[in-house]
TORTORDREN-231939 format. One line per 4 residues: number of its first residue (from 1); their letters; for each residue x, y, z of C-alpha. Coordinates in steps of 0.5 Angstrom, whole numbers. Example, Ala and Ser with C-alpha at 12.3 -4.5 7.8 and 13.67 -1.06 7.14 Angstrom:
<nodes>
1> as> 25 -9 16 | 27 -2 14
</nodes>
This chain:
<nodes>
1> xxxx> 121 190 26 | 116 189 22 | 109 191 22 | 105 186 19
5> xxxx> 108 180 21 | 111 179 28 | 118 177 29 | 122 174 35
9> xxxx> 126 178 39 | 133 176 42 | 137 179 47 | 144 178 45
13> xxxx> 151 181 49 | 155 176 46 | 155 171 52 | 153 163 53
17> xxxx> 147 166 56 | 145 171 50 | 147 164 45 | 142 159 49
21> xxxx> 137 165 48 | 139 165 40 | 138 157 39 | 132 157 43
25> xxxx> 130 163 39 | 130 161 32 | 126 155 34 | 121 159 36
29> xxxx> 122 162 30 | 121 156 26 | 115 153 30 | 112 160 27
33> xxxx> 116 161 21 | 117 168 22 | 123 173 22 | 128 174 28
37> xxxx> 130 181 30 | 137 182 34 | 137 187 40 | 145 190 43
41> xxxx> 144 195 48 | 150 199 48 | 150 203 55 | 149 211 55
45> xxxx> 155 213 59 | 164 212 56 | 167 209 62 | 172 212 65
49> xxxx> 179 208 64 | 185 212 67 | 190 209 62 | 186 208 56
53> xxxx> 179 213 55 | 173 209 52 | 171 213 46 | 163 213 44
57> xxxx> 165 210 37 | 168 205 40 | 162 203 44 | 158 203 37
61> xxxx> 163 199 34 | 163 192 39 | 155 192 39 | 155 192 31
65> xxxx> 161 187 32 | 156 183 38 | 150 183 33 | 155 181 27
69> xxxx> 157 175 31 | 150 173 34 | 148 173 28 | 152 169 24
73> xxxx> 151 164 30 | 144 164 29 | 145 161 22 | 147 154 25
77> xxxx> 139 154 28 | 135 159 23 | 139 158 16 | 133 161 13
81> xxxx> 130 166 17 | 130 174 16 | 134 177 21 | 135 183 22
85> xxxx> 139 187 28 | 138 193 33 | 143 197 36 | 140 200 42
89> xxxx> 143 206 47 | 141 206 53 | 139 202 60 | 138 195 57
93> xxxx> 132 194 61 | 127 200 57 | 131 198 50 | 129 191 50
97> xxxx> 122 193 52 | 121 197 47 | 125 193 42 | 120 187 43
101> xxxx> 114 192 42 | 109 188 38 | 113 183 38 | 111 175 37
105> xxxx> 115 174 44 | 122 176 47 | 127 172 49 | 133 172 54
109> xxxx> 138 168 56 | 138 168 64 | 144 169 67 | 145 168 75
113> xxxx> 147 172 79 | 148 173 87 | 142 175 92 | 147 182 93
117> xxxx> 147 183 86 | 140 182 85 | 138 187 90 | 143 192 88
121> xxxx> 142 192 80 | 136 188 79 | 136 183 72 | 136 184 66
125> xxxx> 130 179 65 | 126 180 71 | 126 187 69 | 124 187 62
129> xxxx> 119 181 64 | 115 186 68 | 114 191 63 | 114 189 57
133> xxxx> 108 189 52 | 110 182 48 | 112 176 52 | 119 175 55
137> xxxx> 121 168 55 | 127 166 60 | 132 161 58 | 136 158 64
141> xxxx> 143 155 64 | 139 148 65 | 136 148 58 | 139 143 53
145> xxxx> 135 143 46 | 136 136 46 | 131 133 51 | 124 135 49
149> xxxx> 119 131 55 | 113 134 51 | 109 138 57 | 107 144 57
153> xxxx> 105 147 64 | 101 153 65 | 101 156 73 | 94 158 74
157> xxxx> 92 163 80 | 85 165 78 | 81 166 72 | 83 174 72
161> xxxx> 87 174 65 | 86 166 64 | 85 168 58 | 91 170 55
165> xxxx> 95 164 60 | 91 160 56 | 92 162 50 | 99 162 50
169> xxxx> 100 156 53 | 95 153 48 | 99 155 42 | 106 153 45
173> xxxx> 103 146 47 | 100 145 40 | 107 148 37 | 110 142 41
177> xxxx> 106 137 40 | 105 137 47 | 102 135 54 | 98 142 58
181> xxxx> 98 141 64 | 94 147 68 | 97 147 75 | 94 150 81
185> xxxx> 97 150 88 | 95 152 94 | 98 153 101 | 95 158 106
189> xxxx> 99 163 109 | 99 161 117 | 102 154 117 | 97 151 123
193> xxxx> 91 153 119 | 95 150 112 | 96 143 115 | 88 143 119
197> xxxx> 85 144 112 | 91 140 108 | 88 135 112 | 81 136 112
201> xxxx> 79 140 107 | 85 138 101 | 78 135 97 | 73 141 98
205> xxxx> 79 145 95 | 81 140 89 | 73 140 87 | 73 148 88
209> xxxx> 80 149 83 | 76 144 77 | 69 149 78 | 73 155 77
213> xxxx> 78 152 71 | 75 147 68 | 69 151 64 | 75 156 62
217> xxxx> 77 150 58 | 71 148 54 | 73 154 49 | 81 152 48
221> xxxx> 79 145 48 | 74 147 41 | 80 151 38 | 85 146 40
225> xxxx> 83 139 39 | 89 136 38 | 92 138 46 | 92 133 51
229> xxxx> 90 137 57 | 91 135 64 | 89 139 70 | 92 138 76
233> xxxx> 90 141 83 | 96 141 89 | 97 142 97 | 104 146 96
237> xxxx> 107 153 95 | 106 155 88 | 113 157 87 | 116 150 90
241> xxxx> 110 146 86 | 112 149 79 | 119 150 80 | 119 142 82
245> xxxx> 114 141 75 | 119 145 72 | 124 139 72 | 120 135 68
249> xxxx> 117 140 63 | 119 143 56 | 117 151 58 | 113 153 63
253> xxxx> 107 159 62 | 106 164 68 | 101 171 66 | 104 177 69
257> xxxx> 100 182 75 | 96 187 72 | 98 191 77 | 103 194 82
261> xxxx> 109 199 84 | 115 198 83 | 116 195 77 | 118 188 79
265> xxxx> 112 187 83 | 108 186 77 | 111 179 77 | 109 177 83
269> xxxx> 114 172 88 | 112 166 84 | 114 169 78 | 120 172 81
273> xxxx> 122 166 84 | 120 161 77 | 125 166 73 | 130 165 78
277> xxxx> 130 157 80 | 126 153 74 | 129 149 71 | 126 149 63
281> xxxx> 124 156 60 | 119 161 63 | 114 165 59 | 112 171 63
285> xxxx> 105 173 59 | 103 180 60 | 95 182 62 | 91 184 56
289> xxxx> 96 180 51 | 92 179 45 | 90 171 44 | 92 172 37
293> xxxx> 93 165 36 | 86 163 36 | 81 166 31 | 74 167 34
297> xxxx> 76 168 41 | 74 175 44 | 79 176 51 | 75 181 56
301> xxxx> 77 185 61 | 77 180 67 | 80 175 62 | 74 171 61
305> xxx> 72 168 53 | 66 170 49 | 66 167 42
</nodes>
């Protein structure tokens, strides 16, 4: 990888998934006119085959042939992009992380799986959307390339790390030429109080979300004049609000957790639940990521800007 100019990282393994993540890549990589970096891991055991032994070389030899092929279909996207590629060895969750360091972003392609096999092996995704130091996007199977609806939609939960929502969200709006919509829904744990206060107070919580979102704005809407920004206060589960936003959006922006044990509790449930459910691509920035997008902009610890 470069270490001037980040680059794009993409997950490959050969499958659909690793392919729509290989086209939704290369049109990042466009947007930034920068270069693609190409990640396989291999895994770091032979597996065991009575009749026929799996030899390490072997193993070596399809991921070059996985990168060869990925490659090659990268260039139906990005004829023009420096593509280098990566053969890694070892549990693909840390391989791609560190891979992805200081990169512009790591894109993956997710892959459904069953609740059992999500409780026994985790994903790919979610495991390296909780760790990585760049931001990972997750590309469903629900992406079509061919339908933009020119919205970008950034989950707000609180000022704490903002800044690095904001900034991220900001650029892929403007990359776009899109709408941002700085969405923040609230529902309260205990179902009897929820409907009391939906009912009387929902006003009291709009005005409250606009004073704490609204003076974050002013900054980004200097840096990015040309962003139509809306910001809409809803009465749901933030999970099932952003997951039916999802539908009409062309990525969706979340920041990570600064803290929690074991590592998929970085993400939150809302988090969890976007990377699983949504319908367009998800971008999981990680806390403290550097606003590099917007000269000036100073991010301080808690997320606020000075300039």
């Amino acid at each position: 990888m470069s270490g001037h100019v980040p680059t794009v990282v993409i997950g490959t393994d050969g499958s659909p998934d690793s392919e729509r993540a290989l086209h939704y890549g290369a049109l990042e990589a466009a947007r930034a006119g920068c270069g693609i970096t190409l990640v396989h891991v291999t895994p770091d055991y032979v597996p065991i085959a009575a009749m026929y032994p799996v030899a390490m070389s072997e193993m070596e030899q399809q991921g070059r042939y996985i990168l060869d092929q990925s490659a090659e279909t990268l260039r139906r996207w990005a004829p023009d992009a420096p593509v280098q590629s990566l053969l890694r060895v070892g549990r693909r969750v840390g391989a791609v992380s560190e891979a992805g360091r200081g990169a512009r972003m790591i894109v993956l392609g997710h892959r459904h799986a069953s609740m059992m096999t999500r409780l026994s092996t985790g994903t790919t995704t979610t495991g390296v959307a909780a760790r990585a130091t760049a931001p990972v996007v997750s590309v469903p199977a629900t992406w079509n390339p061919e339908v933009e609806h020119g919205l970008v939609i950034a989950g707000f939960k609180g000022a704490a790390h903002s800044g690095e929502l904001l900034a991220r969200a900001f650029a892929a709006a403007s990359a776009r030429k899109a709408k941002l919509v700085v969405m923040h829904a609230w529902r309260l744990p205990t179902a009897y109080d929820d409907v009391v206060e939906g009912r009387v107070h929902a006003e009291e919580w709009a005005r409250a979300a606009h004073e704490e979102i609204d003076p974050l704005l002013e900054d980004w809407h200097r840096s990015y004049p040309d962003v139509e920004v809306e910001v809409r206060v809803l009465h749901d589960h933030p999970a099932h609000a952003l997951r039916e936003a999802s539908k009409e959006a062309d990525l969706m922006v979340l920041v990570r957790k600064s803290h929690g044990f074991p590592a998929a509790v970085h993400l939150g449930s809302v988090a969890r639940t976007l990377l699983r459910d949504s319908v367009c691509p998800v971008a999981i920035v990680p806390p403290q990521a550097v606003a590099a997008e917007t000269p000036g902009l100073v991010l301080e610890d808690e997320g606020t800007m000075q300039k």
